[in-house]
N, C-alpha and C positions, 0 to 999 in steps of 0.2 A: 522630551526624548529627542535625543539629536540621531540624522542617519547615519552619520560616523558610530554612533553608540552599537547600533541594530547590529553592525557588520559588524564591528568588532567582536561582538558575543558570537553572534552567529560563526564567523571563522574560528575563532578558536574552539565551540565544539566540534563543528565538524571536522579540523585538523586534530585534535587529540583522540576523538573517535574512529575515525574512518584511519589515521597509522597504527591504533591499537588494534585492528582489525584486519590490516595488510601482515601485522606480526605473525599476529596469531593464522593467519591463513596461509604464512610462508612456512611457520612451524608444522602444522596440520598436513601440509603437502606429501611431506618427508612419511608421512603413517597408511595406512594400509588405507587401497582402495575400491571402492563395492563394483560387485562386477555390471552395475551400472553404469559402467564409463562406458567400457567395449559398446553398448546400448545406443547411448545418447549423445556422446559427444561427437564433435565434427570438429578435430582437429587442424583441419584447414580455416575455420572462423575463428576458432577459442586460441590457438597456439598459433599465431603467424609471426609474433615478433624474435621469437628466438633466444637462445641462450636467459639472458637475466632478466628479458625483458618478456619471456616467459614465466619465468620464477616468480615475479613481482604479482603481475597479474592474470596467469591463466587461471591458477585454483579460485577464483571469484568468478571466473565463468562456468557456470553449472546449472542443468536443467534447463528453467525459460529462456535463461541468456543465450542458449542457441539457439530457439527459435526466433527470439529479438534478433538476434543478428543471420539470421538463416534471412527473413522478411526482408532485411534494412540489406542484405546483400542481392537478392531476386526476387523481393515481393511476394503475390499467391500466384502460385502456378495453380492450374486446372487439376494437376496429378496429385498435389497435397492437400487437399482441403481443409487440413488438422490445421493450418496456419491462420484458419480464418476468424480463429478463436482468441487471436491478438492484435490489437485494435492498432492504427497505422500512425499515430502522432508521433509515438518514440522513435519506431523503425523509419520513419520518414526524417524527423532530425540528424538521429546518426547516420541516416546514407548521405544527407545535405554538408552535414559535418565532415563525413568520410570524402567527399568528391573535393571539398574545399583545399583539402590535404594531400591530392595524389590519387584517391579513387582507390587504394590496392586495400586488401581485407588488411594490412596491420592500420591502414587509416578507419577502417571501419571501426574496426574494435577501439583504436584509440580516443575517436570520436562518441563511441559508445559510453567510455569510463568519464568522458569529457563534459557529455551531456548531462549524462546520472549527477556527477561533482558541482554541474552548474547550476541544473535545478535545486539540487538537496541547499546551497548555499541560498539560492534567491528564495526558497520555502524558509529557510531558518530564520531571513533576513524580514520577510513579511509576517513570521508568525512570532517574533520579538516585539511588530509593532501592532500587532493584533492583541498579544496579553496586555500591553505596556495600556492599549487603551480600554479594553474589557475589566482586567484586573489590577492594572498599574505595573510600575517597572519592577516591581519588587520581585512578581513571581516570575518576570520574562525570561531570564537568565536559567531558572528552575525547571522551567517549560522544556527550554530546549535541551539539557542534560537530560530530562528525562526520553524526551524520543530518541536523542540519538542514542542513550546506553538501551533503550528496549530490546531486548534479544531477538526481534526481527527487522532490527534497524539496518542488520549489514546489509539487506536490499538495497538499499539507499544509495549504496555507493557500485552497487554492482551493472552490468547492463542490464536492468530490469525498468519497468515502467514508473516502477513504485513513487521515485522523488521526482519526477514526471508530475504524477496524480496529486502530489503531492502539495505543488507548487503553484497549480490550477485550482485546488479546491479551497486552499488558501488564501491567493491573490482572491477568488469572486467573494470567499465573504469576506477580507480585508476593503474590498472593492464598495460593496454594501456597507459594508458599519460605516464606512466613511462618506459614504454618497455618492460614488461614483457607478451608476449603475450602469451606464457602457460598459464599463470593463465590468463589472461585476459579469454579464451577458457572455463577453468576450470570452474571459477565463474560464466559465463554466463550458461554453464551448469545447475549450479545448480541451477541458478535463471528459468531455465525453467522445472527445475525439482519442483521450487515452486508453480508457475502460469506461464499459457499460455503464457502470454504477453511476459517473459521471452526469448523467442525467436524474440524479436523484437531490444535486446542487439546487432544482429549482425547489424542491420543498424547503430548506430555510432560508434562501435568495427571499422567496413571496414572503414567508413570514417576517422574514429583517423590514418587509418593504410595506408590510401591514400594521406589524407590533412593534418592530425595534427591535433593539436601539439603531439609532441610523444619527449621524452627525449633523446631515443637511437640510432637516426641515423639525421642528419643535412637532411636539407629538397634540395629538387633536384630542380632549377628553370625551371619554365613550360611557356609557349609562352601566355598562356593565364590562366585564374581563373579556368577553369574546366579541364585543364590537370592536374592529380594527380600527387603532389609534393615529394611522393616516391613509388619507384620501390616497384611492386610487390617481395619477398624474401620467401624462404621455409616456415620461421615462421609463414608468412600467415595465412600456414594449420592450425595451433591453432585454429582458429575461426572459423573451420568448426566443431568444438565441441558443439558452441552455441545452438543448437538445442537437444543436445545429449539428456537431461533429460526429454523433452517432449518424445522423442521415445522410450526412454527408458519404459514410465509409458506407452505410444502406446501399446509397445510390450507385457507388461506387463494385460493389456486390453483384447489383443488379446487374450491370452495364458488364462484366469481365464473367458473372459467373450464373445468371439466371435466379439468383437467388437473393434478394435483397436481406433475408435475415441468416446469410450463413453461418454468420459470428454465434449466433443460439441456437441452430441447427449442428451444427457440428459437437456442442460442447456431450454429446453422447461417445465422441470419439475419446473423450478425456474422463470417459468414467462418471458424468457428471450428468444429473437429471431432474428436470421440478419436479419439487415432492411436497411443496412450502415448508413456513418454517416450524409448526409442529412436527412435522414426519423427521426432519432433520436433526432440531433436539431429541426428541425419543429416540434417532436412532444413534445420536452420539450417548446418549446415558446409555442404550444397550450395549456399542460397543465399549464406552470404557468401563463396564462393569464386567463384560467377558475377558478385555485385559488383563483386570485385577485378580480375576479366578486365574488368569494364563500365569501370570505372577506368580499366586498365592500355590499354584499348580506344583511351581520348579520343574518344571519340563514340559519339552517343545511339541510333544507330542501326548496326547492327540490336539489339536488344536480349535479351542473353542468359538472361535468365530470364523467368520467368510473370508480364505486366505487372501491377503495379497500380499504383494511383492516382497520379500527378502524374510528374514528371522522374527517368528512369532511374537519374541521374546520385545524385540525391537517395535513391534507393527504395537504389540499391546500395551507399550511404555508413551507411545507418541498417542495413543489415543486417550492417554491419562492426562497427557500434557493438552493436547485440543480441548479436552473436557473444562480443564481448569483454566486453558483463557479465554474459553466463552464465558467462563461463573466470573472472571475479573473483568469483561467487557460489560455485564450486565450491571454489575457492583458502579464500573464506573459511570454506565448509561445514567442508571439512578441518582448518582453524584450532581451527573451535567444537571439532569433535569430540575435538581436540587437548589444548586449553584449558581448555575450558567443563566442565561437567554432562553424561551424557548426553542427557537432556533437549533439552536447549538445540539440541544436532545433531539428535537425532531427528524436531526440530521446519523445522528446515530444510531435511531432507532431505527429510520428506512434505511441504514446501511446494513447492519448486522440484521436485521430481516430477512433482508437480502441474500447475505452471506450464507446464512444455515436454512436456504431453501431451495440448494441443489447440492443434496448430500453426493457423497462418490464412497459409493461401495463399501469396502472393509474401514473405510477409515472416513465418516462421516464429513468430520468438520475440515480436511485435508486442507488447507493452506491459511487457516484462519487466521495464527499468529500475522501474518503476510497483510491479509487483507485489515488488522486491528491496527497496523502500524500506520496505516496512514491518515486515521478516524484522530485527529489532533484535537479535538475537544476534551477527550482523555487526559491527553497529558497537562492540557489546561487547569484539570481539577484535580488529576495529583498534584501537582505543583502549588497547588492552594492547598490541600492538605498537608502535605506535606513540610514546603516552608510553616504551618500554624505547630505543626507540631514536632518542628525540630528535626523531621527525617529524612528531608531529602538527600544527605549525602549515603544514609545506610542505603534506600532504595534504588540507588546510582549502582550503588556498589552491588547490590541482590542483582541487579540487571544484566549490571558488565559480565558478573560471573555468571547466568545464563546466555548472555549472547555471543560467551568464549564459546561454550557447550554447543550451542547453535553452528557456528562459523564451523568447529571443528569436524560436525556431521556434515554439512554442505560439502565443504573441498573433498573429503572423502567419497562423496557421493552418495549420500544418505538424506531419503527426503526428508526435511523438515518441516517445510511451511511452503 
């Protein structure tokens, strides 16, 4: 596998992706919009370039992209606290990016789409040579069609953290497989320096570093499956960096705002509370079964479940859709663990644990799609299914036509993920 190879696959998804995605988002503009705008947006970050250079890109800034760029424009002030619930790697790039350029908010925002575009390229770029050497070159290609047509791939390209986390959680296990466990340390760093979850890199970091596979040292035979196949060694210590970026932003907390864990103090401002992840599952099967009675109902009224924001009809549709890509995360969890490395499951397991164990209210699993797009072990093992059985182009195709459906609620203002 040559690195001319990697880049080349890698650029042409994400150019055939992320323009089919600017279309569809220039077409969606022009259609009706929820009166969540009036709400949330901050025309002065999301609309500074003007005329076409609005058109192109403002409808892709929607929801977190304003508080990404509200941070990356004045940081946490003392009077917002809500801000403290997004971790400072991204918003720190694009302000770095932005001042590089002139410092004015259309440098902000440009540097934002700039960064998003950078990283999602240098993820696709390492996750080509991660299949190439886990699975061979065959499914690399396959790998990456599938994330990027996933219907919550158009993050990726947006000012969101997502191809950020994306590119970090990546590089540290491309870092490990290969032996390079400084940067394996490094990368994890910074992935928890992006989002919380971030620090969950060191559960299959340790495993890559106990059972494998790893390139740089032949494995040790053990008496049995759970004695680990290589010695513990200095380089170890790399992976007690994992954590680094979350304490960092801790310390950081502490020092500006008396509170070194604001970031999970605050997520009750966002609807959001541990509940683990039974309470979280039972309460997504209760609400997408009160959706399907709201459905099965044909009217808006009375309304069966805990309202929240906008059309019953709409709130009970999207809790069908959450339902059903927690039952395809699970589906694929079991794949990896099938498939893959242990690693590679152990790493999905503690994340979607994660994810369905701080339900939000009427709509339990709320951003889940969002937070499944960046768990890449997934598309590892479609990809291997799929090349086996001939489908990877129909499931490209099932994707794209959800992630049109997707794009075209976002610009309009309608949460999706």
């Amino acid at each position: 596998m040559s690195g001319s190879e990697s880049l080349r696959v890698a650029w042409r998804a994400l150019l055939w992706s992320r323009l089919a995605i600017l279309v569809v988002a220039a077409i969606a503009a022009a259609g009706p919009v929820a009166t969540n705008a009036a709400r949330f947006d901050d025309p002065a970050l999301t609309q500074p370039l003007g005329g076409a250079g609005d058109a192109l890109l403002s409808p892709l800034v929607r929801w977190d992209s304003v508080w990404f760029l509200r941070v990356a424009d004045s940081g946490y002030p003392a009077d917002e606290r809500a801000r403290a619930a997004f971790f400072p790697l991204y918003p720190l790039l694009v302000r770095g990016g932005g001042e590089l350029v002139g410092g004015s908010r259309t440098a902000l925002l440009l540097s934002a789409f700039g960064i998003s575009l950078a990283a999602l390229l240098g993820a696709l770029v390492l996750l080509y040579r991660l299949v190439a050497v886990e699975l061979g070159s065959r499914f690399a290609g396959p790998t990456l069609a599938l994330t990027c047509a996933f219907p919550a791939s158009f993050f990726f390209g947006a000012p969101y953290s997502e191809s950020l986390f994306l590119l970090t959680s990546i590089g540290a296990f491309y870092a490990a497989r290969t032996g390079h466990w400084a940067w394996a340390g490094l990368a994890a760093a910074a992935a928890s320096g992006t989002r919380a979850a971030g620090v969950l890199l060191l559960i299959p970091l340790g495993l890559m570093y106990l059972y494998g596979p790893r390139a740089n040292r032949p494995a040790t035979p053990g008496p049995a499956a759970l004695v680990p196949r290589h010695r513990l060694a200095p380089d170890a210590l790399w992976l007690a960096l994992a954590p680094a970026g979350l304490l960092a932003y801790a310390a950081y907390l502490a020092a500006a705002h008396g509170d070194a864990w604001l970031f999970a103090s605050v997520q009750n401002l966002w609807g959001r509370e541990l509940a683990g992840p039974l309470v979280g599952v039972r309460d997504a099967f209760v609400a997408a079964f009160e959706g399907a009675r709201q459905l099965a109902h044909g009217s808006r009224e009375p309304v069966f479940f805990d309202r929240a924001g906008g059309d019953p009809f709409r709130v009970a549709g999207t809790n069908l859709m959450l339902l059903a890509t927690l039952g395809f995360s699970v589906w694929a969890t079991v794949g990896v663990l099938r498939r893959l490395p242990i690693a590679y499951g152990a790493y999905l397991l503690a994340a979607l644990l994660l994810a369905v164990s701080y339900p939000v209210g009427p709509q339990p699993l709320m951003s889940l799609p969002r937070f499944v797009a960046v768990l890449f072990p997934i598309f590892m093992w479609l990809a291997l299914v799929c090349e086996r059985r001939g489908a990877t182009r129909r499931v490209v195709g099932a994707f794209a036509v959800v992630l049109g459906g997707f794009v075209t609620q976002y610009v309009g203002w309608w949460f999706v993920a």
